[in-house]
C-alpha positions as CSV (number, residue, x, y, z in Angstrom):
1,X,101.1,125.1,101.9
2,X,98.5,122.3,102.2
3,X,99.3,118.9,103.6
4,X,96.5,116.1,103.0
5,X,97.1,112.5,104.5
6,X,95.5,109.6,103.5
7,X,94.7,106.4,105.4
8,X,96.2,103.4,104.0
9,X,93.2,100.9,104.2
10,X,95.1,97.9,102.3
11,X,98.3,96.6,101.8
12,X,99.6,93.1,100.7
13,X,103.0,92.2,101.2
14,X,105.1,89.2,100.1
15,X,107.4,87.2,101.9
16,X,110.1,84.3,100.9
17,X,112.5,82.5,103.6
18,X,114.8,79.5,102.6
19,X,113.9,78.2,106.6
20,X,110.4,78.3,108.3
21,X,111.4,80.1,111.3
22,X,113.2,83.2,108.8
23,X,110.0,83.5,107.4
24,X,107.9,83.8,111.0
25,X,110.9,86.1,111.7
26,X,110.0,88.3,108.5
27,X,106.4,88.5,108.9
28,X,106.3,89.7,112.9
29,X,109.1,92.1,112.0
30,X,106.6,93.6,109.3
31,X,103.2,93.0,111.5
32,X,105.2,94.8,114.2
33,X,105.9,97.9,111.6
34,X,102.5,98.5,110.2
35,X,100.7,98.4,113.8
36,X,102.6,101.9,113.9
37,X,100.3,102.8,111.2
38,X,97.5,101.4,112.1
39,X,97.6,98.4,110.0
40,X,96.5,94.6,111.3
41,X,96.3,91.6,109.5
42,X,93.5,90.2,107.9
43,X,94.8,86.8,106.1
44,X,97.8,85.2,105.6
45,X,98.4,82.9,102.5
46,X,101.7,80.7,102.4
47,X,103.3,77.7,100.4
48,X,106.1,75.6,100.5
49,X,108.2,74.4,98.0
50,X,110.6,71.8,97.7
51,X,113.4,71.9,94.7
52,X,115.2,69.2,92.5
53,X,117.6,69.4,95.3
54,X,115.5,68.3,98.0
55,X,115.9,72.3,99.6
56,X,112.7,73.7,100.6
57,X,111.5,77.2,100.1
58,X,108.7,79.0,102.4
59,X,106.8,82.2,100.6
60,X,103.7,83.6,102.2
61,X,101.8,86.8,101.4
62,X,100.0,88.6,104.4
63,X,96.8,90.5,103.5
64,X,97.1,94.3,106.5
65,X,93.7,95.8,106.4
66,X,93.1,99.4,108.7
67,X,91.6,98.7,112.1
68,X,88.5,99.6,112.4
């Protein structure tokens, strides 16, 4: 039996919170999670929205690149 493991070099992940502070909450859980395999980030996009009914919405997309 042959096992082969591959480094993960990239990942992007999405993120969507109704409150600001869900969405930090979301994104350190996750940074958290990929240090374990090896993973830090390397940019972090995000964007709020506000609907008809004056509720805002938070999204952000975190770019995790392998340390080096």
């Amino acid at each position: 039996m042959n096992f082969q493991f591959d480094l993960i070099e990239d990942k992007v992940e999405f993120f969507e919170a109704l409150a600001l502070k869900d969405l930090e909450k979301k994104i350190n859980a996750q940074i958290e999670h990929n240090k374990a395999i090896l993973l830090t980030v390397h940019h972090v996009s995000h964007q709020m929205h506000l609907d008809e009914n004056g509720r805002t919405y938070y999204s952000a997309v975190v770019h995790f690149k392998a340390k080096k």
